[in-house]
Backbone bond lengths (Angstrom), bond angles and torsions (degrees), N, CA, C in turn:
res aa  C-N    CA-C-N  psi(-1)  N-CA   C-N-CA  omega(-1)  CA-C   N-CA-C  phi
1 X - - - 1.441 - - 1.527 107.48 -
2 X 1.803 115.25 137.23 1.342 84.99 -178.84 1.307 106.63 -96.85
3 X 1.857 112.18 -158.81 1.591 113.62 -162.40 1.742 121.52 -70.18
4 X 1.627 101.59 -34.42 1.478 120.96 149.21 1.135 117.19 -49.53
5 X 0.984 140.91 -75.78 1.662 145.13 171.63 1.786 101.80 -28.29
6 X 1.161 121.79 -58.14 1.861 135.85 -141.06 2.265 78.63 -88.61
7 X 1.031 122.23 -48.80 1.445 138.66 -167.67 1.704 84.83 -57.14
8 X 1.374 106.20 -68.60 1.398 126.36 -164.46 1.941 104.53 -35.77
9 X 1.390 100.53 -54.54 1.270 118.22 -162.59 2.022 114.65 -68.26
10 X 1.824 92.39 -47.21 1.266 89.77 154.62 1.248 134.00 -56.92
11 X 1.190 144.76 -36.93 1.713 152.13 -161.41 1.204 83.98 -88.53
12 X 1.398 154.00 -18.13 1.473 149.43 -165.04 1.683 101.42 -90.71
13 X 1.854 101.17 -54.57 1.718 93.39 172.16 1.372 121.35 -57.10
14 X 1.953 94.80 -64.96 1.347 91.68 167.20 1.420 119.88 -9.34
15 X 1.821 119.89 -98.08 1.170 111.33 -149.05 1.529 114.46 -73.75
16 X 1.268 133.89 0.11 1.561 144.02 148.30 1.484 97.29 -50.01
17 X 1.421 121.69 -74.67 1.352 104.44 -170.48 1.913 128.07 -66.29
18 X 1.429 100.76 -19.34 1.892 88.82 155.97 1.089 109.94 -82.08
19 X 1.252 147.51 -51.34 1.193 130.29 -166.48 2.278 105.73 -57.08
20 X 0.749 120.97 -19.73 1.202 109.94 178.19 1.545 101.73 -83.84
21 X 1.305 111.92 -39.10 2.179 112.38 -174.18 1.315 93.12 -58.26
22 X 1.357 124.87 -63.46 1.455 133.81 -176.37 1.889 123.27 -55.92
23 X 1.340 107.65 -11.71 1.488 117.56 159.29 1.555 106.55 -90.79
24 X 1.202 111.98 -43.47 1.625 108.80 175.00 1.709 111.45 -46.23
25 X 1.585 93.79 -64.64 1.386 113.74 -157.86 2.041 105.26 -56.11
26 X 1.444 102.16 -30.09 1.579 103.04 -174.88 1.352 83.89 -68.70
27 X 1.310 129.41 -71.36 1.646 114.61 -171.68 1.416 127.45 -42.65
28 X 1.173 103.28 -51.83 1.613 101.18 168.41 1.426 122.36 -41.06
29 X 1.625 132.04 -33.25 1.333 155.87 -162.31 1.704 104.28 -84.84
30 X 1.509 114.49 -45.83 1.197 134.56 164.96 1.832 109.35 -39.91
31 X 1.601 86.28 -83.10 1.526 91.59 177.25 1.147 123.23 -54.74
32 X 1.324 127.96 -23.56 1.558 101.85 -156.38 1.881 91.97 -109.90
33 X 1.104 125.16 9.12 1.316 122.26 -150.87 2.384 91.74 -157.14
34 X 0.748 109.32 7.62 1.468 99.19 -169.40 2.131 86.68 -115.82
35 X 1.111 104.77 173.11 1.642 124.38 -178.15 1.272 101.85 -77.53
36 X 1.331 127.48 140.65 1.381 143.29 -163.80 1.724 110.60 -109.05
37 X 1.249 132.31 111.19 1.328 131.60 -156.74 1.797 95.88 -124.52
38 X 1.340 116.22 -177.13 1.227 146.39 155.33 1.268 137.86 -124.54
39 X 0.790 135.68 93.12 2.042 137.24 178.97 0.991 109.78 -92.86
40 X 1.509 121.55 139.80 1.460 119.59 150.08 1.442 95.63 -92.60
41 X 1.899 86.60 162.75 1.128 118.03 -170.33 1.792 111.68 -135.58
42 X 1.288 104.07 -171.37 2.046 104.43 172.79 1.587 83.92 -174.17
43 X 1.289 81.49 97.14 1.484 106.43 162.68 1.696 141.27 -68.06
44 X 1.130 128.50 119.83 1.646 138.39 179.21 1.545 93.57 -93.49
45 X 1.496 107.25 140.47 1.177 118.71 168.16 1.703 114.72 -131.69
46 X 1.371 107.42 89.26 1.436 119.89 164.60 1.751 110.38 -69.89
47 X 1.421 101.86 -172.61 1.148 135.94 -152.17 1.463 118.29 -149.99
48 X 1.477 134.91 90.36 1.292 116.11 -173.62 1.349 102.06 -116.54
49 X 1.810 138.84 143.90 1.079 143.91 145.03 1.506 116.56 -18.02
50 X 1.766 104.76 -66.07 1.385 90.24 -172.75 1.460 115.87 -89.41
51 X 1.006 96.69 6.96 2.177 74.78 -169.68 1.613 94.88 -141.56
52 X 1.275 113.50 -15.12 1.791 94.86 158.92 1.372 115.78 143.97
53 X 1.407 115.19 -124.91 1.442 132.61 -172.73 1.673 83.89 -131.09
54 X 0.938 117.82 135.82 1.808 130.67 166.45 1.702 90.31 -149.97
55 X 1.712 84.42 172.19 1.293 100.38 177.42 1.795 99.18 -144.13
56 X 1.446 101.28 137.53 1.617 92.04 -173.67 1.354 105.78 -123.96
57 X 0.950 106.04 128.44 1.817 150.09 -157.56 1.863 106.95 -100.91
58 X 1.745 89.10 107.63 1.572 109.04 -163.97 1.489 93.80 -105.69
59 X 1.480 148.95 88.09 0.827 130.27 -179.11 1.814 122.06 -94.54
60 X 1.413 100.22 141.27 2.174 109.20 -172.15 0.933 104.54 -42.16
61 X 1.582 136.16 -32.34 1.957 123.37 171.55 1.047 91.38 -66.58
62 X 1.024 145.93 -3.44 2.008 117.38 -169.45 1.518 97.54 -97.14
63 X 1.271 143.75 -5.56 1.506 132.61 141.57 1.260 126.88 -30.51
64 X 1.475 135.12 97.84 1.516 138.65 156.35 1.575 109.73 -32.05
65 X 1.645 128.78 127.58 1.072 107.36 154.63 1.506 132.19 -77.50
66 X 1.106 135.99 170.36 1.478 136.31 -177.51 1.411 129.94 -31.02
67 X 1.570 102.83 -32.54 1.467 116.92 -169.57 1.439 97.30 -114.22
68 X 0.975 133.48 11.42 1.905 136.12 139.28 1.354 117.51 -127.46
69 X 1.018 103.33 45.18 2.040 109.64 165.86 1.432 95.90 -95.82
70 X 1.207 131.62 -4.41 1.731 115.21 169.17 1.558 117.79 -98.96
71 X 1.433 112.88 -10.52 1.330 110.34 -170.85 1.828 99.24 -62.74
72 X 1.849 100.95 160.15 1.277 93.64 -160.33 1.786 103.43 -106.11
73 X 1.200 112.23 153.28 1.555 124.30 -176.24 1.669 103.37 -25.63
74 X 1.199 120.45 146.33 1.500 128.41 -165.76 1.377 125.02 59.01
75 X 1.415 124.65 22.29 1.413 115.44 177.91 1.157 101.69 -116.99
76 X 1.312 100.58 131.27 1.936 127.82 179.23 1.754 116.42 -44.81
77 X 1.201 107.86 120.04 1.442 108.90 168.17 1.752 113.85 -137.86
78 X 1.320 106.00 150.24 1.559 133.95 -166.21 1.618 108.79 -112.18
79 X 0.621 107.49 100.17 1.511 137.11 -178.08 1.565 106.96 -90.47
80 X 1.702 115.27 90.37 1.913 103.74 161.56 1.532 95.36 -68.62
81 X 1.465 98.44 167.49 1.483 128.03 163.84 1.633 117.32 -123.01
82 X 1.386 98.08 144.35 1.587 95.93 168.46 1.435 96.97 -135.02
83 X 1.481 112.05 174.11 1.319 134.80 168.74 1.354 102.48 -60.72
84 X 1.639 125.25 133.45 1.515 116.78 151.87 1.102 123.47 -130.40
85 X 1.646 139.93 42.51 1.566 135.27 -135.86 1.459 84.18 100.60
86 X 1.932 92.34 -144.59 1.531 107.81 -165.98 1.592 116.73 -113.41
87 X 1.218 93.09 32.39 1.497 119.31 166.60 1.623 126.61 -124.22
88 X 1.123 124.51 157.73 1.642 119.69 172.23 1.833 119.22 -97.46
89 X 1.113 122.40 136.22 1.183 108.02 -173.85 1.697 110.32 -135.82
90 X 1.577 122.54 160.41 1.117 99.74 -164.91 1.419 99.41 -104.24
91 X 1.437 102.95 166.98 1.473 118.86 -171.11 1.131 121.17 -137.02
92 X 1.897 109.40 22.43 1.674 114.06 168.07 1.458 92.45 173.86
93 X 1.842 118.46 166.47 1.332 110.28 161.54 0.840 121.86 -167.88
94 X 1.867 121.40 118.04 1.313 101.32 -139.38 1.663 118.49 -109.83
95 X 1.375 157.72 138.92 0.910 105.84 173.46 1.225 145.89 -109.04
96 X 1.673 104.86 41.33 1.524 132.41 -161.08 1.683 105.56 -84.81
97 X 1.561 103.13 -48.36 1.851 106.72 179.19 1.356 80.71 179.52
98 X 1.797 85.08 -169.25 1.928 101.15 -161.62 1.635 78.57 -98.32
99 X 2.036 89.77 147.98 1.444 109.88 178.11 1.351 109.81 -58.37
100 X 1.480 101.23 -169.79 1.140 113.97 174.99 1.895 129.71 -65.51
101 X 1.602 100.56 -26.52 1.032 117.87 -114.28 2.029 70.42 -99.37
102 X 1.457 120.73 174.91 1.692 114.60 161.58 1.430 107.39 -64.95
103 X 1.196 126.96 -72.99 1.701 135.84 -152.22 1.250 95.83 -97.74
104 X 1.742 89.67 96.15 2.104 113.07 156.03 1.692 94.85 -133.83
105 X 1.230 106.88 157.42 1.179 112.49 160.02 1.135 108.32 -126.69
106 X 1.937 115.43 162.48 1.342 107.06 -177.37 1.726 114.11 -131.33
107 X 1.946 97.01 139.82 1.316 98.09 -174.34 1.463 123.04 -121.30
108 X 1.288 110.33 176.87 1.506 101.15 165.37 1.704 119.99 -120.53
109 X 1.312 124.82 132.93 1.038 132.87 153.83 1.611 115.00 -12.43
110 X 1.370 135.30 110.23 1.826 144.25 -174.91 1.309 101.71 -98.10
111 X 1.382 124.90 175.38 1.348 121.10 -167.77 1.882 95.13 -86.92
112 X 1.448 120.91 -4.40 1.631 101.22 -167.16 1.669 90.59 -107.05
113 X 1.483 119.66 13.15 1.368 106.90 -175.72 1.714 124.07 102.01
114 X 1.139 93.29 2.64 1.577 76.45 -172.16 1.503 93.00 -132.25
115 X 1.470 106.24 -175.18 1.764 104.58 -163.40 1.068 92.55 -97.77
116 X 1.841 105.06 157.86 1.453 123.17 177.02 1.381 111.06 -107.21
117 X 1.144 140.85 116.52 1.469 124.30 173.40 1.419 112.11 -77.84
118 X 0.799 126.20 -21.27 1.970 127.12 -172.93 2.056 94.84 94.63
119 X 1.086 127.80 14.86 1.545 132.88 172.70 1.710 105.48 -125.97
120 X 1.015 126.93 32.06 1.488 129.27 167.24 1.723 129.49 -96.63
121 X 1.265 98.50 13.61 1.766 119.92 173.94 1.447 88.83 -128.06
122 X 1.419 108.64 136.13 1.420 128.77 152.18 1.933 118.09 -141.92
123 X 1.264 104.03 98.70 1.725 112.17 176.48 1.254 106.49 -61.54
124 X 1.124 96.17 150.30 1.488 103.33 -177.10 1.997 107.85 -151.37
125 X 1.485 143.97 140.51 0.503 143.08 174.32 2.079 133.28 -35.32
126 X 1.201 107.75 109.82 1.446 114.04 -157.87 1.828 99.76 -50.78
127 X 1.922 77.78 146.55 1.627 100.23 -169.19 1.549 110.07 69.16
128 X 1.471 118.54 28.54 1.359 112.91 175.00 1.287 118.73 -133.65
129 X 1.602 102.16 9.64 1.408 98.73 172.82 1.429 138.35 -89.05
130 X 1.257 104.11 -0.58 1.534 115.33 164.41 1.546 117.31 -80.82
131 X 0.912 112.32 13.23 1.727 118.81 173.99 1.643 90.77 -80.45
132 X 1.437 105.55 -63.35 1.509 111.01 -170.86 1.771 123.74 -57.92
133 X 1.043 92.73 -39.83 1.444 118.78 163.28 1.659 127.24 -54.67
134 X 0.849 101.68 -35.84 1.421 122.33 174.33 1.575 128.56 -102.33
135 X 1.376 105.61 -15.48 1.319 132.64 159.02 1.689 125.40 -45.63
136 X 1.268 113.26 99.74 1.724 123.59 -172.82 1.403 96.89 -54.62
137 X 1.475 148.26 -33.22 1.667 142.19 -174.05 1.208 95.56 -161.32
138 X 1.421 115.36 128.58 1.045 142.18 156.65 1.614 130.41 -109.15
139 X 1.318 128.48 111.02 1.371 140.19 159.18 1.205 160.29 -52.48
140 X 1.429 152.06 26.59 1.224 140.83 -138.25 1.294 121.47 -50.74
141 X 1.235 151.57 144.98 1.443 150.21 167.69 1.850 90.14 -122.76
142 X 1.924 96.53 115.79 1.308 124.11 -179.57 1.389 111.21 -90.52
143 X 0.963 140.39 -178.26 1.322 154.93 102.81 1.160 135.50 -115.99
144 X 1.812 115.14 123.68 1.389 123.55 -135.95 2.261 93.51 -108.03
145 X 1.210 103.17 126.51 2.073 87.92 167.28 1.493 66.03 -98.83
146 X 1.971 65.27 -176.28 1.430 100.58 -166.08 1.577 111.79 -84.30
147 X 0.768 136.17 25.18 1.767 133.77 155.02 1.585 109.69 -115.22
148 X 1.438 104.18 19.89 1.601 106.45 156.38 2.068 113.81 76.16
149 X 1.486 81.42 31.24 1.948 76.96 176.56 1.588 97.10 -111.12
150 X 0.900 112.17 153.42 1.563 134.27 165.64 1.483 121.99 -77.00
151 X 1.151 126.75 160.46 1.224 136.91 -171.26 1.916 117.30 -165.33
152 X 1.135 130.27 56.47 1.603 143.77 147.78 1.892 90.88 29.80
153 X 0.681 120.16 83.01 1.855 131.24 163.69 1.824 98.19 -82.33
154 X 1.319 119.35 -71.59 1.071 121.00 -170.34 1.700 134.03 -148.51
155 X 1.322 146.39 175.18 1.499 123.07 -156.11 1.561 77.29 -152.06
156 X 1.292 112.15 120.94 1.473 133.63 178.65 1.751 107.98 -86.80
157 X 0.995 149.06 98.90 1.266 164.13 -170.73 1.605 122.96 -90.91
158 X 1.304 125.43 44.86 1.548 121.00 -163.32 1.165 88.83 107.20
159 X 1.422 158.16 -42.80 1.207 134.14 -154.49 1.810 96.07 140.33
160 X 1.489 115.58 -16.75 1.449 107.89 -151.77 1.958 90.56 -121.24
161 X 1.037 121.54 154.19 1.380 128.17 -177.77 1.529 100.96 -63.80
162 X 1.501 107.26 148.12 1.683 98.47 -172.14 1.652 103.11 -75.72
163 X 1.353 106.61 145.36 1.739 110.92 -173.80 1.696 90.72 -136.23
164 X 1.240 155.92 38.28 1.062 155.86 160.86 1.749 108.65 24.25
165 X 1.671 96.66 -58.69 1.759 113.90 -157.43 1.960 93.01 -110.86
166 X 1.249 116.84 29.98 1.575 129.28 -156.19 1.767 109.45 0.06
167 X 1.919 85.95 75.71 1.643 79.53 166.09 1.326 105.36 -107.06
């Protein structure tokens, strides 16, 4: 290989491997530093060959209201939140920009209509997804930055943090 070629190849990992630290690291920034929420959810528990046992996480804000059930797949929506109990729920959604208000999250329009947050996969250790699945209430614990993306902190199971192997 020559020295151009071998040069070439490094600057290729290289910048593959920041761009992945720097996708970590924005998430990491999210969680540890963004607003801490609750959603319910009603969980599906598939099964994939390659990547495992997940459980996919339909959460009650992801309902369009009436007067945006036509917008079309991929268009951005802003979701405020309020307190309702011990969950957050939404209470408008717009799809002009994020309200005024701190706690919106932001989604996109899916092909069946309802919003996607980019937090609707959660893996979970194989042969353990029927815990979740089988689960009478299920929870998400988010963490929201401030331009309204989500980030999977934690998965409430009955009431109790998911422990699969109950550690």
């Amino acid at each position: 290989m020559s020295r151009t070629a071998s040069i070439l190849f490094f600057v290729v990992v290289a910048a593959q491997m920041v761009g992945l630290v720097a996708f970590a690291g924005v998430r990491e920034v999210a969680v540890t530093t963004g607003r801490e929420i609750t959603l319910q959810t009603a969980p599906v528990d598939p099964r994939s060959l390659f990547q495992g046992d997940y459980a996919i996480l339909d959460y009650e804000i992801a309902a369009l209201p009436e007067g945006l059930r036509d917008l079309p797949a991929g268009s951005e929506i802003f979701v405020e939140l309020y307190e309702c109990g011990d969950v957050w729920c939404a209470v408008w959604h717009d799809p002009v920009g994020p309200p005024s208000s701190d706690v919106f999250i932001r989604g996109v329009v899916n092909q069946r209509g309802r919003l996607d947050f980019g937090i609707g996969t959660y893996f979970v250790p194989e042969g353990t997804g029927h815990i979740i699945e089988h689960a009478e209430d299920v929870k998400v614990v988010v963490s929201l930055d401030e331009q309204g993306q989500a980030v999977i902190k934690d998965v409430l199971v009955d009431g109790a943090p998911f422990a699969p192997y109950g550690n």
